[in-house]
C-alpha positions in Angstrom: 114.0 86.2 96.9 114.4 89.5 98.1 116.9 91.1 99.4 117.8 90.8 103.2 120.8 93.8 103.4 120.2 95.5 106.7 118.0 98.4 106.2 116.4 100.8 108.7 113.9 98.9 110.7 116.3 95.8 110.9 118.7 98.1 112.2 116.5 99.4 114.7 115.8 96.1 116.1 119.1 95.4 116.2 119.9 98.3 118.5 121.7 101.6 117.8 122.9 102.3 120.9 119.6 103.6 122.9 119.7 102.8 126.6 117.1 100.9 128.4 116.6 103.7 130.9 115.8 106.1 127.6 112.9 104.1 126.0 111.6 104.1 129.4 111.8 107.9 129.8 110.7 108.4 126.5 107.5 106.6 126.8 105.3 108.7 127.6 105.7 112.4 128.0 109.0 114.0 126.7 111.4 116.2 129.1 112.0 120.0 128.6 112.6 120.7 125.1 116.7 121.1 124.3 117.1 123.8 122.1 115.0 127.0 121.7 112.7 129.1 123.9 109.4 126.4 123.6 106.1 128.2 122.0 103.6 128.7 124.7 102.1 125.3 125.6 98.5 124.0 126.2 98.0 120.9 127.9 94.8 119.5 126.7 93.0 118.8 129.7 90.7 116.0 130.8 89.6 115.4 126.6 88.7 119.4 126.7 87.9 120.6 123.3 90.3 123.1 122.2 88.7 125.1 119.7 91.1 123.6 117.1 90.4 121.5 113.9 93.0 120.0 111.7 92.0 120.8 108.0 92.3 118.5 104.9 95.6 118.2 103.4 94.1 119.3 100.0 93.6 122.8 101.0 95.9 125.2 100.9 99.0 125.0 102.5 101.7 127.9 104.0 104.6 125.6 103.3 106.0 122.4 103.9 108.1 120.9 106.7 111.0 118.5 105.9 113.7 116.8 107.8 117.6 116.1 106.9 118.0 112.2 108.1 121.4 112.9 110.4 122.9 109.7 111.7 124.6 106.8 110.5 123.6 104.7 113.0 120.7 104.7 112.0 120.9 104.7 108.1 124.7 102.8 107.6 125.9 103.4 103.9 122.9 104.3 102.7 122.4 107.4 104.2 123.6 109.2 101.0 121.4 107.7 98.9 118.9 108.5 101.3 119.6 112.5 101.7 120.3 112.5 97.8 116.0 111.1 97.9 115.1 113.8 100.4 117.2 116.6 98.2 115.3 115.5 95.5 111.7 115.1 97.1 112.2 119.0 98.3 112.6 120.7 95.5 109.4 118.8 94.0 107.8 120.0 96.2 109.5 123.4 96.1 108.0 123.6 92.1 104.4 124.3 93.9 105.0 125.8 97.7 107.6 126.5 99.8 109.9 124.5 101.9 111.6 124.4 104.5 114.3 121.5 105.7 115.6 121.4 109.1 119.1 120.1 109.5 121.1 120.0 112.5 123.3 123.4 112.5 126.9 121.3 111.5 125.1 120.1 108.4 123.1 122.4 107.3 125.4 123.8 104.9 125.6 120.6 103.2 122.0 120.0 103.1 121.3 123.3 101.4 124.1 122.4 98.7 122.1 119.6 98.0 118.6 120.9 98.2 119.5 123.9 95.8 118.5 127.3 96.7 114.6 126.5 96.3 114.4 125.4 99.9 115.2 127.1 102.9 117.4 124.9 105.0 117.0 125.8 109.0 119.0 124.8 111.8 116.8 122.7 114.2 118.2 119.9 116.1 117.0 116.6 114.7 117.3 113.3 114.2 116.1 111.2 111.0 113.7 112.6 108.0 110.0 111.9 109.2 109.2 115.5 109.5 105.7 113.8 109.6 105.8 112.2 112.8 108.5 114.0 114.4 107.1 117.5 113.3 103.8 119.1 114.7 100.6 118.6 113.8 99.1 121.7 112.8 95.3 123.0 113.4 93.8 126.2 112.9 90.4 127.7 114.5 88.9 131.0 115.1 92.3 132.1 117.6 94.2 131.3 114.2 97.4 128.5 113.7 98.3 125.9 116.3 100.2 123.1 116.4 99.9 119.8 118.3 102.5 117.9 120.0 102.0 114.2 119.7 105.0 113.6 122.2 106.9 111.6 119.7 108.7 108.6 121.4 110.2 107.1 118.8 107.8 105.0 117.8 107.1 103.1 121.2 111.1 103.3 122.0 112.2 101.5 119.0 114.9 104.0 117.9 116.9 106.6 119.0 115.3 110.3 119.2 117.0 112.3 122.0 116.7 115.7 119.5 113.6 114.0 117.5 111.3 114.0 120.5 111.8 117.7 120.6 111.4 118.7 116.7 107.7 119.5 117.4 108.0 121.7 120.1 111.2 123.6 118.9 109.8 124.1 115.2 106.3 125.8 117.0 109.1 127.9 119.2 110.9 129.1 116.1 108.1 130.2 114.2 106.1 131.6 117.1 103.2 128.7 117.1 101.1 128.2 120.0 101.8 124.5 120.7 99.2 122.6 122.1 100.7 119.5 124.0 98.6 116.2 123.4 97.8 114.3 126.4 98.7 110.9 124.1 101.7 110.4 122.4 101.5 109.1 118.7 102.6 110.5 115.4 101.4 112.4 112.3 101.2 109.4 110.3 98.9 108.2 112.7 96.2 110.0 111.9 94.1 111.2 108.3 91.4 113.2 108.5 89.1 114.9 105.9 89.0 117.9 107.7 84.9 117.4 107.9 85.0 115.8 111.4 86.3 112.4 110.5 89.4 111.0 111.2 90.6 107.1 110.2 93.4 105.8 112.5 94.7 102.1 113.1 94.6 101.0 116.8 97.8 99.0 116.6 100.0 102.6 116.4 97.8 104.0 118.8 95.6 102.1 121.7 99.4 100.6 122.3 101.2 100.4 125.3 104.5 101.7 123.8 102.7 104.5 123.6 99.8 104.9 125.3 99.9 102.2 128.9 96.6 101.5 130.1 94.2 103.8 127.7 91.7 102.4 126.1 90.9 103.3 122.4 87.9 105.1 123.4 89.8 107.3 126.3 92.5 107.5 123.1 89.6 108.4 120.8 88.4 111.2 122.8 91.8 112.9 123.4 91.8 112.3 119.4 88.4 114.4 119.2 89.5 117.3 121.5 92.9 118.2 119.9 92.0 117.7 116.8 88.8 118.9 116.4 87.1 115.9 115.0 83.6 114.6 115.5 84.4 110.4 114.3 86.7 108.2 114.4 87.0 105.2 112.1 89.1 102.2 113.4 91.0 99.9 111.6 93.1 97.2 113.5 96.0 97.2 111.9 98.8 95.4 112.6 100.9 95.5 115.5 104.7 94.7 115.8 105.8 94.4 112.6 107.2 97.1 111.4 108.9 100.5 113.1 105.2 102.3 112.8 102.9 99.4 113.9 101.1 100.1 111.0 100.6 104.0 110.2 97.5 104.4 108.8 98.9 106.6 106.0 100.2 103.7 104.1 97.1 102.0 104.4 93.8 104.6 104.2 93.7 108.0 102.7 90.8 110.6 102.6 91.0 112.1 98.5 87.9 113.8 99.0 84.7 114.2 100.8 83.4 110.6 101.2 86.0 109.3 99.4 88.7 106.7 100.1 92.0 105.7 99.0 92.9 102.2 99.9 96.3 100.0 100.1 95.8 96.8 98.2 99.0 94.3 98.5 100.5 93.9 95.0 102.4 90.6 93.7 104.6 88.9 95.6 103.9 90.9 98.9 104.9 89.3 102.0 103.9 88.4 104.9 100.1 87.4 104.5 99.3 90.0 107.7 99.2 92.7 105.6 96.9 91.5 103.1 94.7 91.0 106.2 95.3 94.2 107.5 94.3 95.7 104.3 91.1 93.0 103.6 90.2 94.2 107.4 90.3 98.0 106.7 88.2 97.3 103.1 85.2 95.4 105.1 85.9 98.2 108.2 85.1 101.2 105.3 82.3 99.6 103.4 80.6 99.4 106.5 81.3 102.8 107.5 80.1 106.6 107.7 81.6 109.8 108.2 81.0 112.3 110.6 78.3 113.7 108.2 76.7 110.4 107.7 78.1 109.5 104.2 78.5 106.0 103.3 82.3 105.8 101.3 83.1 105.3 98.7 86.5 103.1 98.5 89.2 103.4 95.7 91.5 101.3 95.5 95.1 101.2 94.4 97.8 97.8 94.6 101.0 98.1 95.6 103.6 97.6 92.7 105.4 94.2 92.5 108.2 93.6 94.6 110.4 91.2 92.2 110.5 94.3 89.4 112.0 96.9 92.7 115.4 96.8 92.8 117.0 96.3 96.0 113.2 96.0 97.8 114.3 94.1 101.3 112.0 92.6 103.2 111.0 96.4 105.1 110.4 98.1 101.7 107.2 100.3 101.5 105.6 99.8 98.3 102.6 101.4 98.9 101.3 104.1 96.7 99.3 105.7 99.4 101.9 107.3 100.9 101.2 110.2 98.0 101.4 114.2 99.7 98.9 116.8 98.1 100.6 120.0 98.5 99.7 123.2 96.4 98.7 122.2 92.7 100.1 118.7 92.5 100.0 115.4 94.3 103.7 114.0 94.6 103.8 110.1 94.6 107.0 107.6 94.4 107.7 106.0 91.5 109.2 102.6 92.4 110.6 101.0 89.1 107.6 98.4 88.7 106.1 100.6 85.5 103.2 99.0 85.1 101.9 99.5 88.3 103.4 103.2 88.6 101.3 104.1 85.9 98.0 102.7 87.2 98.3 104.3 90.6 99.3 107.4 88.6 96.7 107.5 86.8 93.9 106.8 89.3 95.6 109.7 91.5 95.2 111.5 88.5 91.8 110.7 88.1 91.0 111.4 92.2 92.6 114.9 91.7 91.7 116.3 87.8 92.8 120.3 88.5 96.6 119.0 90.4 99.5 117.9 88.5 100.7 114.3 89.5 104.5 114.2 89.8 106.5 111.2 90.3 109.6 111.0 92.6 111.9 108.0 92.7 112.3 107.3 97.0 113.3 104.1 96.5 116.4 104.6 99.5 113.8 106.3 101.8 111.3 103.8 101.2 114.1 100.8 101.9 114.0 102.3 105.6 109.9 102.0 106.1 108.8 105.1 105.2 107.5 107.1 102.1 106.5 110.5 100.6 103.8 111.0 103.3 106.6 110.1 105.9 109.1 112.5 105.2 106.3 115.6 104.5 104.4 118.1 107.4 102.0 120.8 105.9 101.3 124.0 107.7 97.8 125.0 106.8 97.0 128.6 105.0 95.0 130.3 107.0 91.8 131.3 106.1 91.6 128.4 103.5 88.5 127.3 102.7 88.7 125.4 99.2 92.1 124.0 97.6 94.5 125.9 95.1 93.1 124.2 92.9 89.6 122.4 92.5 88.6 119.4 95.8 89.4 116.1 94.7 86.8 114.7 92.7 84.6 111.5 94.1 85.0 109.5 90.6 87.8 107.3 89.5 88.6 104.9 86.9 
């Protein structure tokens, strides 16, 4: 028996407070942005091709994007043990690149207590930590650095993101980023590409109508190709409804190389059954599959840890190990208390990226509310980058 304390998505669904009248405004297209002079903006028009591409997360990266989760509403008592996660997922990540947190302006001085003085704490209005799916998605091509807007919306209206649905567009403005508005509305966790033209994506977060009402997936899939500059999409179904993300395809499917795949396998006492489907669906979905450059893939995969040996693993817990971020040097990955399976997914990480360190961060409070690693991370692409810090990850694992 697991147990059933309230945690994030339950506490979404219970309500926090968000009006009817807001979900409906918010699905969709966002209003003005609320803080900040907004970057210019590029409304990707009729599935025009912008000239961008988003690159592989294993090449070189600028910095990294974090978020300081802000409301109790959302989080109850364990927002400290949540922040006291974040504080501690920055500064591993600070040991290879730099980053930057954003925190609303009344607590950013306690966020940079916490963080130490290896990140850079800025004040941008936000809402919770998913700096992936609030932040911008960033592309680069021969006019330099860009950064879409995915027109968060809380994830089809299902929790409260008055400054949220504006991180992406004041982040671009505070840095000086063209922003190139999406004409779909998803997140960053949404999507995983290899940065060779292919991009995997699950059609229950996307081809939606808490997103996207009355698109088909292949109107979604071409608005997909023109903003982010890729050539194939791979479809897995996913599974819709049961949790905040309607099944983000970065805790299921992973790109770890060229032709190569990461893939979420449901560990011991993993419930409901649905997600052993989802996962049994993406496996025959990827055997069958190609990239962009015709490669057949080849599929690695790594099971989720047990959920009897996690303490305090509710019902919403993540315990996926694909949720890992590659920044500079080193792949960060949670560690979730079940050893035996920490080790193994270390170890074939290890394996998938020989020249990076692999370092372990305990998340267990951020994963408790739905979300890992991945989740709470945003990379903004070197430019110029054309091969990793250190060597690509390799195609072979144990």
């Amino acid at each position: 028996m697991h147990d059933q304390s309230p945690t994030r998505r339950t506490v979404l669904r219970a309500g926090t407070g968000l009006a009817a009248a807001t979900v409906l405004a918010a699905c969709g297209s966002p209003g003005p942005e609320k803080t900040g002079s907004p970057a210019p903006s590029t409304q990707a028009p009729d599935n025009a091709p912008t000239g961008y591409a988003m690159p592989a997360e294993w090449l070189e990266h600028e910095r990294t994007f974090m978020a300081w989760p802000a409301l109790t509403e959302v989080w109850g008592d364990q927002l400290p043990a949540v922040r006291n996660d974040i504080a501690g997922l920055a500064r591993a990540v600070a040991q290879y690149e730099p980053v930057v947190l954003m925190a609303r302006a009344d607590q950013a001085d306690q966020a940079q207590q916490q963080v130490g003085d290896s990140v850079e704490v800025v004040a941008i209005e936000v809402d919770d930590l998913w700096a992936r799916d609030t932040g911008p998605t960033f592309v680069t091509g021969p006019a330099g650095l860009a950064g879409v807007d995915l027109n968060f919306n809380g994830w089809g209206g299902k929790q409260t993101h008055a400054d949220d649905a504006h991180v992406a567009a004041n982040l671009l403005a505070k840095y000086q980023v063209r922003r190139i508005r999406a004409p779909i509305t998803g997140e960053g966790g949404a999507i995983e590409t290899d940065g060779d033209g292919t991009l995997m994506a699950t059609e229950s977060s996307l081809v939606n109508d808490n997103r996207n009402p009355g698109l088909t997936r292949d109107e979604i899939e071409a608005d997909l190709k023109a903003v982010l500059g890729v050539r194939k999409v791979i479809w897995f179904k996913g599974v819709a409804g049961q949790d905040i993300t309607d099944c983000h395809v970065d805790a299921l499917a992973r790109f770890v190389g060229p032709g190569v795949v990461a893939l979420q396998r449901p560990g011991p006492n993993t419930p409901p059954d649905i997600w052993s489907a989802a996962s049994d669906q993406a496996l025959t979905v990827l055997r069958q599959a190609t990239d962009a450059r015709g490669r057949s893939l080849r599929v690695v995969e790594i099971t989720d840890p047990d959920l009897d040996l996690i303490e305090g693993a509710g019902k919403d817990f993540l315990a996926t190990y694909l949720n890992f971020y590659v920044c500079n040097g080193a792949v960060v990955m949670p560690r979730f208390g079940d050893r035996q399976a920490d080790d193994k997914a270390a170890a074939v990480l290890r394996d998938l990226h020989p020249d990076r360190d692999v370092v372990q961060v305990s998340i267990n409070a951020i994963a408790s509310g739905g979300g890992g690693i991945h989740c709470s991370t945003q990379q903004q692409p070197k430019l110029g980058a054309t091969s990793p810090p250190a060597q690509a990850p390799s195609a072979t694992a144990s």
